[in-house]
Gaussian input, Z-matrix of N, CA and C with variables (Angstrom, degrees):
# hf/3-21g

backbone

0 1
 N
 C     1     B1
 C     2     B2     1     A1
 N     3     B3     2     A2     1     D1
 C     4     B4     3     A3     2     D2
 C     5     B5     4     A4     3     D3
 N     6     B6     5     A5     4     D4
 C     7     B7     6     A6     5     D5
 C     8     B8     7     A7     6     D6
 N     9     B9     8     A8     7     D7
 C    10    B10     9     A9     8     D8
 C    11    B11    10    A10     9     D9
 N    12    B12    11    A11    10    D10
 C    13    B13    12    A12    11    D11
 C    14    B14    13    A13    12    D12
 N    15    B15    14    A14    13    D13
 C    16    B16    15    A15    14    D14
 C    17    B17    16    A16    15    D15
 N    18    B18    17    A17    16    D16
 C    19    B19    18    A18    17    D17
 C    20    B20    19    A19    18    D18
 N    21    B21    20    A20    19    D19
 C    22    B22    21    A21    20    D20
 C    23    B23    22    A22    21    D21
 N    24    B24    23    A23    22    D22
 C    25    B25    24    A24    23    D23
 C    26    B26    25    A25    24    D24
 N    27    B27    26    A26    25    D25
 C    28    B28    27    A27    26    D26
 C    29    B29    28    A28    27    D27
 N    30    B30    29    A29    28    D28
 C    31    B31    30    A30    29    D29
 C    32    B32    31    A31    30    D30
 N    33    B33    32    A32    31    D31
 C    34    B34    33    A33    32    D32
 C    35    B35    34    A34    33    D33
 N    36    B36    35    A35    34    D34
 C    37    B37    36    A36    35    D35
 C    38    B38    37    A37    36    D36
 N    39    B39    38    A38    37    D37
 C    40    B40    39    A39    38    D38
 C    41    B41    40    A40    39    D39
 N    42    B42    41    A41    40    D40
 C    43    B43    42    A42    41    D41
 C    44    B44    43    A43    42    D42
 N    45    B45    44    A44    43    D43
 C    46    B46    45    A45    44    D44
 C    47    B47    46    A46    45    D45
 N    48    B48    47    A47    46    D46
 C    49    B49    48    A48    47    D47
 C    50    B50    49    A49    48    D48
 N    51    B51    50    A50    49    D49
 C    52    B52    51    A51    50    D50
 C    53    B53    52    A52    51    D51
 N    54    B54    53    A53    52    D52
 C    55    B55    54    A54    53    D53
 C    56    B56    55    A55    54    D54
 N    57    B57    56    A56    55    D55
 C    58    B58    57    A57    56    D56
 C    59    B59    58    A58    57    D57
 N    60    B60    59    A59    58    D58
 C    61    B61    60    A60    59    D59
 C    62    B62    61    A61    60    D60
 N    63    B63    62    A62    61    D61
 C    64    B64    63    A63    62    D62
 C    65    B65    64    A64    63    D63
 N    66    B66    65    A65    64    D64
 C    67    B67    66    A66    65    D65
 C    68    B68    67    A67    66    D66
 N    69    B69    68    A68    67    D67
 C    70    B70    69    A69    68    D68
 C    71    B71    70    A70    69    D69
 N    72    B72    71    A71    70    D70
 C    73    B73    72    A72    71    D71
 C    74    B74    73    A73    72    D72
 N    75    B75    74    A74    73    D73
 C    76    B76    75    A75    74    D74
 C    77    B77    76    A76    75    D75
 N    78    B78    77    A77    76    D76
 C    79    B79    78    A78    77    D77
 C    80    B80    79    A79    78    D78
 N    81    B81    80    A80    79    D79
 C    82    B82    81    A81    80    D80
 C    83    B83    82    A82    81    D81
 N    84    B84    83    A83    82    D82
 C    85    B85    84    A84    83    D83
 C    86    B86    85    A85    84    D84
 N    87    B87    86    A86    85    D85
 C    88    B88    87    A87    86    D86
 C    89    B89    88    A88    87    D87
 N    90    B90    89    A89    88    D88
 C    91    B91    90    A90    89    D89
 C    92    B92    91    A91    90    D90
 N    93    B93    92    A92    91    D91
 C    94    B94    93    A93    92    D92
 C    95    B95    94    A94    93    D93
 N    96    B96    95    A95    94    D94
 C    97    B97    96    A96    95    D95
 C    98    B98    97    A97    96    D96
 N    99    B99    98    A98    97    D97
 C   100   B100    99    A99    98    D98
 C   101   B101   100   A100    99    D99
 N   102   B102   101   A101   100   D100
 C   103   B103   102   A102   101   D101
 C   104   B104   103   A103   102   D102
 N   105   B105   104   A104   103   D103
 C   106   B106   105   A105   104   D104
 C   107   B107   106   A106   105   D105
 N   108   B108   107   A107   106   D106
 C   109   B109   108   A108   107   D107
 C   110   B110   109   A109   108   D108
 N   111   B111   110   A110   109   D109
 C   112   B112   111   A111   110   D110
 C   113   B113   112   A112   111   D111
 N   114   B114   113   A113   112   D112
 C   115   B115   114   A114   113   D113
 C   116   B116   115   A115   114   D114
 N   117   B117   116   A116   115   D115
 C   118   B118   117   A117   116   D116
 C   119   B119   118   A118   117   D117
 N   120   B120   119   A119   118   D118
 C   121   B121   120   A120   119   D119
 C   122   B122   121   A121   120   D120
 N   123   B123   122   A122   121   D121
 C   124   B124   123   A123   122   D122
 C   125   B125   124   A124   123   D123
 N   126   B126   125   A125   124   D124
 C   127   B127   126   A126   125   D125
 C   128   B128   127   A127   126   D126
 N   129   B129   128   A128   127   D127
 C   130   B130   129   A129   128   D128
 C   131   B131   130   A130   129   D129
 N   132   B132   131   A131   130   D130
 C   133   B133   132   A132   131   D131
 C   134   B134   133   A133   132   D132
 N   135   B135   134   A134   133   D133
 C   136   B136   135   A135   134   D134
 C   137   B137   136   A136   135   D135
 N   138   B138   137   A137   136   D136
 C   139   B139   138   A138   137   D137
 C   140   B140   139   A139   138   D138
 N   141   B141   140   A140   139   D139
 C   142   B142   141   A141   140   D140
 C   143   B143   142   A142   141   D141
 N   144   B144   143   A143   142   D142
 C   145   B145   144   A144   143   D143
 C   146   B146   145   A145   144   D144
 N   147   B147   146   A146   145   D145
 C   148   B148   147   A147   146   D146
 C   149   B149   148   A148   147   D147
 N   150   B150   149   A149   148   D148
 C   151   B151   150   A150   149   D149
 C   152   B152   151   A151   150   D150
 N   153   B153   152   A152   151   D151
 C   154   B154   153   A153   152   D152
 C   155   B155   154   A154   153   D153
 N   156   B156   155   A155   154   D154
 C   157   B157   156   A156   155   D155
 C   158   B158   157   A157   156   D156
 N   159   B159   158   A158   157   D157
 C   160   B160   159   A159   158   D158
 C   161   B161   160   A160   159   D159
 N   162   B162   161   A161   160   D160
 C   163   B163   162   A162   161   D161
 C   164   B164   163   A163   162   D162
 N   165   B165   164   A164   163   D163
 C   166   B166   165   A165   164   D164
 C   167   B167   166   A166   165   D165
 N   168   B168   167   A167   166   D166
 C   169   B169   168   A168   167   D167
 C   170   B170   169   A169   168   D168
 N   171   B171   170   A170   169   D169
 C   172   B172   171   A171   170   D170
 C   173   B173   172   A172   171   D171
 N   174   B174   173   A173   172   D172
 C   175   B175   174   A174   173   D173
 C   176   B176   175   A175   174   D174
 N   177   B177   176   A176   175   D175
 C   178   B178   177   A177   176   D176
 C   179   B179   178   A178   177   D177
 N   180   B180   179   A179   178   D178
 C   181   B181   180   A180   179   D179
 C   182   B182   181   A181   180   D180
 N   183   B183   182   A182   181   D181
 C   184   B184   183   A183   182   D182
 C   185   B185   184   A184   183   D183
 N   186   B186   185   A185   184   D184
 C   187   B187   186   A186   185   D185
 C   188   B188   187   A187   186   D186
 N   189   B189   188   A188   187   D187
 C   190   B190   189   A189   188   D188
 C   191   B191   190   A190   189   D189
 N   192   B192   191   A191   190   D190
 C   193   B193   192   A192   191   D191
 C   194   B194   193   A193   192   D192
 N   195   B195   194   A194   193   D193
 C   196   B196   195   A195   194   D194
 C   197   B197   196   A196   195   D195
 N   198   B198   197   A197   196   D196
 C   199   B199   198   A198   197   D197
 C   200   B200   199   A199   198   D198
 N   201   B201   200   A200   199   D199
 C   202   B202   201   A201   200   D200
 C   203   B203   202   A202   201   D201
 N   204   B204   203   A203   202   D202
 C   205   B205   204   A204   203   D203
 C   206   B206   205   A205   204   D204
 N   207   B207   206   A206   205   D205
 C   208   B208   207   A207   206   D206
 C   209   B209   208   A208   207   D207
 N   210   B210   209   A209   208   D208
 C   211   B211   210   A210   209   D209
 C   212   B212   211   A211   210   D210
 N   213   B213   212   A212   211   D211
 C   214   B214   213   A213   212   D212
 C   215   B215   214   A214   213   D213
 N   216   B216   215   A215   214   D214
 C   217   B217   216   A216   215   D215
 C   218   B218   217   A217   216   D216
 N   219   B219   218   A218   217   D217
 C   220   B220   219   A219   218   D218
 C   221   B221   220   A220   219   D219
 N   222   B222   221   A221   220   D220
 C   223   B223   222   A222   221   D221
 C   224   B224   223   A223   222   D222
 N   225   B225   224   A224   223   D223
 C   226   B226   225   A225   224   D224
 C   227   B227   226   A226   225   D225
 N   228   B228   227   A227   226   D226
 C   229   B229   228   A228   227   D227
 C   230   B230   229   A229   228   D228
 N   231   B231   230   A230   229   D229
 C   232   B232   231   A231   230   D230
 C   233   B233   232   A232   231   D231
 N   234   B234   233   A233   232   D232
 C   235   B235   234   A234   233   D233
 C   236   B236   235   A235   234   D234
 N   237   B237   236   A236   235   D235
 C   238   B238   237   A237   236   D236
 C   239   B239   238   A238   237   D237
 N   240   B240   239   A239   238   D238
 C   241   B241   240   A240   239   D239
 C   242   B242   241   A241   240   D240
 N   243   B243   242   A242   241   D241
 C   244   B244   243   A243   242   D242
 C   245   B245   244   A244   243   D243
 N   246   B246   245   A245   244   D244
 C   247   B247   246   A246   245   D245
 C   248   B248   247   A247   246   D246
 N   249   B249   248   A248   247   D247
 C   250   B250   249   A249   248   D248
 C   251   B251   250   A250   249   D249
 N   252   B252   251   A251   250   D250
 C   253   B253   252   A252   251   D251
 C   254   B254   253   A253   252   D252
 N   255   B255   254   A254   253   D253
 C   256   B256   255   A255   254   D254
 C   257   B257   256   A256   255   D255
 N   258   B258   257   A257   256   D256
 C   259   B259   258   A258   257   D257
 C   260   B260   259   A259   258   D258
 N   261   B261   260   A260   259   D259
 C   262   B262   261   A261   260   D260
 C   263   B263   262   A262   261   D261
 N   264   B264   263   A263   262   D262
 C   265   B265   264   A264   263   D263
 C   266   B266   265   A265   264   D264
 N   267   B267   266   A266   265   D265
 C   268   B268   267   A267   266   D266
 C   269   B269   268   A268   267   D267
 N   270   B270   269   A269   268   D268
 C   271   B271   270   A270   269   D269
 C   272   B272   271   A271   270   D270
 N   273   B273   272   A272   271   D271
 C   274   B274   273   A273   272   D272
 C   275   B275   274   A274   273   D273
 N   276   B276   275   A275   274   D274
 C   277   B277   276   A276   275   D275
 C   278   B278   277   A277   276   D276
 N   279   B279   278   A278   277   D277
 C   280   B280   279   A279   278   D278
 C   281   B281   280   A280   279   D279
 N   282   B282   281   A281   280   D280
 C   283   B283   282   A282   281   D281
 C   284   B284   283   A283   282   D282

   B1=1.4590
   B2=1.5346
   B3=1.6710
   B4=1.5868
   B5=1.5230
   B6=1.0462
   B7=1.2247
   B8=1.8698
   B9=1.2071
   B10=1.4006
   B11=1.7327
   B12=1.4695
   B13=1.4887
   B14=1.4568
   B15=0.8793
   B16=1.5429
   B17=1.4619
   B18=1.5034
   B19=1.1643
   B20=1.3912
   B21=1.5520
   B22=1.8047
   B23=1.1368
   B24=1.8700
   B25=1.4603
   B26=1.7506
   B27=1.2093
   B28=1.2023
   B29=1.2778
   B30=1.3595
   B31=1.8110
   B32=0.8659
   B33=1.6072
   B34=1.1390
   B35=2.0518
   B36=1.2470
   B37=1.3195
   B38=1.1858
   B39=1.7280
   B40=0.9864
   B41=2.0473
   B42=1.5174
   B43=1.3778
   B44=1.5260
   B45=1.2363
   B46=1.6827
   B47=1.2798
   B48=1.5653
   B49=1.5851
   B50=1.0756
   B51=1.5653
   B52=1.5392
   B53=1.3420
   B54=1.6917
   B55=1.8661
   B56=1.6195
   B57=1.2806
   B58=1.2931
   B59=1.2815
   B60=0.9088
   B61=1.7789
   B62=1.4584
   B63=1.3608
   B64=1.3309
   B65=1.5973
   B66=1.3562
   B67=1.7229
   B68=1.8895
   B69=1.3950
   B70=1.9149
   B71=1.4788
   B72=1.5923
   B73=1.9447
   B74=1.0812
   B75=1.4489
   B76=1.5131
   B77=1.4910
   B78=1.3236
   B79=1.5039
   B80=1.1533
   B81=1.6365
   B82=1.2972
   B83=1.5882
   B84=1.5768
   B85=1.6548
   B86=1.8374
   B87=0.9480
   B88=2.0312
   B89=1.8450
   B90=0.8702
   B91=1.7797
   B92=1.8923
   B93=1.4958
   B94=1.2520
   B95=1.5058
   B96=1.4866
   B97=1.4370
   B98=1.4187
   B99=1.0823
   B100=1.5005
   B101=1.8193
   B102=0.8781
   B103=1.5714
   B104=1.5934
   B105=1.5308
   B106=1.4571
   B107=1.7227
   B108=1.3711
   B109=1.8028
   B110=1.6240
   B111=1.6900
   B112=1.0199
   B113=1.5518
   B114=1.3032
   B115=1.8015
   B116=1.3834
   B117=1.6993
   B118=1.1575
   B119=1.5891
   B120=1.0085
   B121=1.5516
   B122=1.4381
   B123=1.1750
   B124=1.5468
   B125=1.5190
   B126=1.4766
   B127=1.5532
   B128=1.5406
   B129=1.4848
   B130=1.3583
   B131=1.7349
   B132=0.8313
   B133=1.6723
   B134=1.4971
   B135=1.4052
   B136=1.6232
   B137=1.4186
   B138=1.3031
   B139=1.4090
   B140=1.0688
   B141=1.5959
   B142=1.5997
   B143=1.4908
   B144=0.6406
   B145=1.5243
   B146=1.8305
   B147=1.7491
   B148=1.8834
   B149=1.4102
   B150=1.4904
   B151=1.4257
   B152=1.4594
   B153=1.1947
   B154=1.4873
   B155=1.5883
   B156=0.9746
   B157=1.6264
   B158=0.9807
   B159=1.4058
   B160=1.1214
   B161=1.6639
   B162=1.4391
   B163=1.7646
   B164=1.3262
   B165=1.4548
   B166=1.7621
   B167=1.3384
   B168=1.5002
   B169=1.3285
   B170=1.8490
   B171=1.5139
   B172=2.3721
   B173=1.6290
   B174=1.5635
   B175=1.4289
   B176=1.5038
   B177=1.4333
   B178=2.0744
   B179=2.0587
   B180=0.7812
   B181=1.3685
   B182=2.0381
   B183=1.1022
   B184=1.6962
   B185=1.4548
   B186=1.1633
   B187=2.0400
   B188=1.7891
   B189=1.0794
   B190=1.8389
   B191=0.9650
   B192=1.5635
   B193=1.3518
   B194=2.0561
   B195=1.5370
   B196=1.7075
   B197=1.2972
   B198=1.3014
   B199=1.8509
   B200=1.5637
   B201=1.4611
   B202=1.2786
   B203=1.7163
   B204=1.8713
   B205=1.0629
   B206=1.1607
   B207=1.1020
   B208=1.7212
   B209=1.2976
   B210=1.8765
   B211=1.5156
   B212=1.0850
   B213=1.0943
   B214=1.9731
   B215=1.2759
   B216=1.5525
   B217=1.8034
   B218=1.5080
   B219=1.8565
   B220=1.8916
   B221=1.3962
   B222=1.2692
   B223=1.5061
   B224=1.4826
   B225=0.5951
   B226=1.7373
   B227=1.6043
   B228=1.5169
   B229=1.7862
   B230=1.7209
   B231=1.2457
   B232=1.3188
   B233=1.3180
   B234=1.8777
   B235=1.4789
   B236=1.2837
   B237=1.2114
   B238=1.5320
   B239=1.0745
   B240=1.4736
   B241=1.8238
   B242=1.7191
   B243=1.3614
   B244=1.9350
   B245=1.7811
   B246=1.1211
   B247=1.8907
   B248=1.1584
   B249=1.3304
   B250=1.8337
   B251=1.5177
   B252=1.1328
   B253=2.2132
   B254=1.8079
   B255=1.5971
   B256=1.4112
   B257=1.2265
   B258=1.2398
   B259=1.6245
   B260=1.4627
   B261=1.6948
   B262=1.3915
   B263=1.6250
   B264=0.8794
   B265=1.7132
   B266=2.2486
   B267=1.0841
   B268=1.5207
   B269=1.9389
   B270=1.1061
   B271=1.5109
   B272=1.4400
   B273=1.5844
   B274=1.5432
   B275=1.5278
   B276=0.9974
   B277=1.2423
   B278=1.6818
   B279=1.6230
   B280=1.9568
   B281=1.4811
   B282=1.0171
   B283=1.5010
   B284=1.5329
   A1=109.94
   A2=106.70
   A3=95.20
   A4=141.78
   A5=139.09
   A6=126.65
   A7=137.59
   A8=120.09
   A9=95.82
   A10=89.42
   A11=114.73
   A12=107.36
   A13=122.14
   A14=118.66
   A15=133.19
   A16=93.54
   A17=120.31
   A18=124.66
   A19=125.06
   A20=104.59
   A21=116.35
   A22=94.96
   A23=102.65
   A24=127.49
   A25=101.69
   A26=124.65
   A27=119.94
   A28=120.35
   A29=104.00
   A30=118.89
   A31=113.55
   A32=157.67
   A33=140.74
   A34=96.48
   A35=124.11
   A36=111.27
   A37=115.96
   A38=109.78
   A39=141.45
   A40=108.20
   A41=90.28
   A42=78.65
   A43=109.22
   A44=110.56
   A45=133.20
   A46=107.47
   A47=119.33
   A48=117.02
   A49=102.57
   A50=145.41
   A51=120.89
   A52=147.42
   A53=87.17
   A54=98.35
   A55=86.13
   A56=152.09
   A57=116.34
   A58=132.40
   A59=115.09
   A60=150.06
   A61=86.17
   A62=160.20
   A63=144.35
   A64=66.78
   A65=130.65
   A66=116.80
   A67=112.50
   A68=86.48
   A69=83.66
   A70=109.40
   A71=89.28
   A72=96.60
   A73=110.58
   A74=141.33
   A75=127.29
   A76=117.98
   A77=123.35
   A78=100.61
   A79=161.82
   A80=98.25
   A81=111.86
   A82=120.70
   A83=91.06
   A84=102.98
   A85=118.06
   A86=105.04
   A87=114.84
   A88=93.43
   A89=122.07
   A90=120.86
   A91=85.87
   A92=137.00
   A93=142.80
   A94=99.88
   A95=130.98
   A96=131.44
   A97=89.97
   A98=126.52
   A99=138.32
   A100=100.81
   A101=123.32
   A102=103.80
   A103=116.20
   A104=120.90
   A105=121.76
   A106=100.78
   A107=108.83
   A108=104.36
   A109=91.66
   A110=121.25
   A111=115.84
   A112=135.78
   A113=87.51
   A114=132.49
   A115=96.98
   A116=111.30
   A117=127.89
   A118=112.63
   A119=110.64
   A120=103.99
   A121=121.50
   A122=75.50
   A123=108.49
   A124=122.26
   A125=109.77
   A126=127.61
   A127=99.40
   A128=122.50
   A129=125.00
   A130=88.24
   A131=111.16
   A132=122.06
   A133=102.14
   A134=112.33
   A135=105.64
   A136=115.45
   A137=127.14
   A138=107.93
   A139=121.71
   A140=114.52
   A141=116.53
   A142=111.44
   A143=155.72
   A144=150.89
   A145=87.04
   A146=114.31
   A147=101.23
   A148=93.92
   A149=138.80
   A150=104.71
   A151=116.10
   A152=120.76
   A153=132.83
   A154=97.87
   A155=116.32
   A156=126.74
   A157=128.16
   A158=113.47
   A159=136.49
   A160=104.35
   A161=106.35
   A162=108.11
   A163=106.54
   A164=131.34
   A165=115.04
   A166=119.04
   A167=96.38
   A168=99.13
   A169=129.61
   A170=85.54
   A171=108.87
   A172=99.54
   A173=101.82
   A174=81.24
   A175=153.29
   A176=94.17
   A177=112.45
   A178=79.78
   A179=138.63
   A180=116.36
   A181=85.78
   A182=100.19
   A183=116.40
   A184=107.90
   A185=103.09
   A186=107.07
   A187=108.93
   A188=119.33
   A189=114.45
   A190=107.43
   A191=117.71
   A192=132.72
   A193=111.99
   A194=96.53
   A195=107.94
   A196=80.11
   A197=127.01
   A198=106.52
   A199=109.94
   A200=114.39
   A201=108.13
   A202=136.58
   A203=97.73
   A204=115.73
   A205=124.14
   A206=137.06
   A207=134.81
   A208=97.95
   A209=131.63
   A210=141.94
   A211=99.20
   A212=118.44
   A213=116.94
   A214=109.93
   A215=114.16
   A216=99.71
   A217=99.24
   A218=80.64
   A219=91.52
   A220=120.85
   A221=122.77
   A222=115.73
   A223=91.77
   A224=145.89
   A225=165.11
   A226=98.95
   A227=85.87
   A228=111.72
   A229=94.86
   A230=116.56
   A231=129.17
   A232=114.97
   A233=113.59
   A234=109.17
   A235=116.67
   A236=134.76
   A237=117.42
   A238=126.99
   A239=126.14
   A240=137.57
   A241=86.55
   A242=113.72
   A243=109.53
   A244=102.44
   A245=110.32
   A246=89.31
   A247=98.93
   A248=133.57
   A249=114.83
   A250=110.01
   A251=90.48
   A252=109.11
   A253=89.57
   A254=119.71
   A255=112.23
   A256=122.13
   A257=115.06
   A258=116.86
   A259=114.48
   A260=100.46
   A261=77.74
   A262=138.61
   A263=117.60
   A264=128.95
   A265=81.04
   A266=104.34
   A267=93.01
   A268=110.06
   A269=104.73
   A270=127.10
   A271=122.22
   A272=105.58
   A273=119.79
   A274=126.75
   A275=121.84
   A276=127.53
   A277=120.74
   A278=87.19
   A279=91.33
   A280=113.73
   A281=132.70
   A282=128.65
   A283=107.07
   D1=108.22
   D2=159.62
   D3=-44.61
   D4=99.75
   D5=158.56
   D6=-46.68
   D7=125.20
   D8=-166.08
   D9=-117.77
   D10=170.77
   D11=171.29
   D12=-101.34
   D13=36.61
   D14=-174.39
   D15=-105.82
   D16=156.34
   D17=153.99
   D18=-103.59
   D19=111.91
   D20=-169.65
   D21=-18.71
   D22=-86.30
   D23=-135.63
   D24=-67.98
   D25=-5.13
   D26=175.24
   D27=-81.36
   D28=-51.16
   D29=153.70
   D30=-54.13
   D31=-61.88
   D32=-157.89
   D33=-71.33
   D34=-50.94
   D35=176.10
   D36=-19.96
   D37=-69.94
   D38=-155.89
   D39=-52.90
   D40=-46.71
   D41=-169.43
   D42=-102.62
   D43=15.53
   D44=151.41
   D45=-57.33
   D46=-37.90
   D47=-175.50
   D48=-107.17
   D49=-8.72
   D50=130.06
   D51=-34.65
   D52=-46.52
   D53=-176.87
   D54=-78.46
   D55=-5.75
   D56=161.07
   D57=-83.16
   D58=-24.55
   D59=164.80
   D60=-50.75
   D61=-58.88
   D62=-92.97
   D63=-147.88
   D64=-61.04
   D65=176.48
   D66=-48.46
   D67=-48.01
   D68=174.48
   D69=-29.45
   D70=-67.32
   D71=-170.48
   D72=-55.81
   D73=-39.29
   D74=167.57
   D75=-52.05
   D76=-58.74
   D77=144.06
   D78=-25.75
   D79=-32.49
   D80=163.30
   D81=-60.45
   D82=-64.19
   D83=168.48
   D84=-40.31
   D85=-93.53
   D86=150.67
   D87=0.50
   D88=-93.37
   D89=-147.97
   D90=-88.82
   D91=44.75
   D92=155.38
   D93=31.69
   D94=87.55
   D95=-163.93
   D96=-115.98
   D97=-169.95
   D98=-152.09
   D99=-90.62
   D100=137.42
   D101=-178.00
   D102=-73.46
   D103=-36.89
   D104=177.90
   D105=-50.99
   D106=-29.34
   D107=-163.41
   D108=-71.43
   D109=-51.95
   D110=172.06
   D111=-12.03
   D112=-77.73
   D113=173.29
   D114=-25.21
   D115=-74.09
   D116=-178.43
   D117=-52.31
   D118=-26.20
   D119=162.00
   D120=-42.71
   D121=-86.23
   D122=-168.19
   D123=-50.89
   D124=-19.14
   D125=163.74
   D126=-69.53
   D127=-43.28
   D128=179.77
   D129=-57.51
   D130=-85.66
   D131=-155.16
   D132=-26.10
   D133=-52.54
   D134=-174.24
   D135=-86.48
   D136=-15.68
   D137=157.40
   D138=-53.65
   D139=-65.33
   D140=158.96
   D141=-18.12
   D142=-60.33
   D143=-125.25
   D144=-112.18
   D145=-63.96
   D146=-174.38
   D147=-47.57
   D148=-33.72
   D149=-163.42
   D150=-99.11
   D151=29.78
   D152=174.82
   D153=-114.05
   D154=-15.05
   D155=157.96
   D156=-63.76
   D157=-57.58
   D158=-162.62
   D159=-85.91
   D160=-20.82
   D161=165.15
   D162=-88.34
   D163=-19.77
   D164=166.37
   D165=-83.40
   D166=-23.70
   D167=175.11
   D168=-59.27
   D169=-44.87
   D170=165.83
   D171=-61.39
   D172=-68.59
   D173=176.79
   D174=-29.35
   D175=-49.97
   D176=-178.76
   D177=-83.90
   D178=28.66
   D179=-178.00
   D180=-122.00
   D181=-49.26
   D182=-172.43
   D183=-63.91
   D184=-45.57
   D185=-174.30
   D186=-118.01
   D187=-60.42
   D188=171.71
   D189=-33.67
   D190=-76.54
   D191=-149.58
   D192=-73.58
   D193=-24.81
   D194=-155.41
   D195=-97.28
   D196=-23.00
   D197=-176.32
   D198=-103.40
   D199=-17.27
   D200=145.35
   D201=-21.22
   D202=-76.16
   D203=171.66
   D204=-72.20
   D205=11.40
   D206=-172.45
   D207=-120.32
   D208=-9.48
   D209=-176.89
   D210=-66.63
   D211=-35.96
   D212=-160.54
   D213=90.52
   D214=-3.03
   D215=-168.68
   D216=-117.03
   D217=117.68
   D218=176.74
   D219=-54.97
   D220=-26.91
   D221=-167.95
   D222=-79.56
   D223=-44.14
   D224=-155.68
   D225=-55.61
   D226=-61.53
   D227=-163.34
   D228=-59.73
   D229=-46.11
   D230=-149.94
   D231=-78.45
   D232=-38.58
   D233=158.09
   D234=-89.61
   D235=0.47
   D236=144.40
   D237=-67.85
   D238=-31.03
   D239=176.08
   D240=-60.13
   D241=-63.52
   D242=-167.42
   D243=-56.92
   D244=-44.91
   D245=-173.20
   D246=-76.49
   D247=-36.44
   D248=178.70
   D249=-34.03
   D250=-47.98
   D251=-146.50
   D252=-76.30
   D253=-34.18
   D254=164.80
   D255=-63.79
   D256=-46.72
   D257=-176.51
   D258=-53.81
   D259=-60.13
   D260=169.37
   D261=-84.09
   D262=9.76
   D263=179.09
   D264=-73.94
   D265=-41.68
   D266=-166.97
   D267=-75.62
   D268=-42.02
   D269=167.93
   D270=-48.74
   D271=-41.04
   D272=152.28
   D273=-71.08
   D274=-33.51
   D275=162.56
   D276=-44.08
   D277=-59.09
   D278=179.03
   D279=-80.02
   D280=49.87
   D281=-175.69
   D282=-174.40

């Protein structure tokens, strides 16, 4: 079993109270609400979401990546340094 350094049950909460947020806005749509109120949703919704990112992202940076490098094993070290440096090239992108 992989271990990851994120905490599941915190994330899954977390994005338990997105997908409700994201039903709101279908509601929104459904009962024809103002579109700026919309808008304002949905800016909610995706912040929410970069910063549930941005906590897996610290995480695999704090425990993946930091126990990588403290193994001694370069190959090890080296594809954790490359998916860091991807993730965030992708993480930067959406924000």
């Amino acid at each position: 079993m992989v271990q990851h350094g994120y905490d599941k049950e915190r994330i899954r909460n977390r994005l338990h109270r997105v997908e409700g947020q994201v039903r709101g806005i279908e509601r929104m749509v459904e009962d024809d609400r103002y579109c700026v109120d919309i808008l304002t949703q949905v800016a909610a919704v995706r912040t929410a979401l970069e910063s549930i990112a941005y906590e897996i992202l610290s995480d695999h940076v704090n425990h993946c990546v930091s126990d990588a490098l403290a193994s001694g094993e370069a190959e090890r070290a080296t594809e954790k340094s490359q998916e860091l440096l991807a993730a965030v090239q992708r993480f930067a992108k959406t924000t």
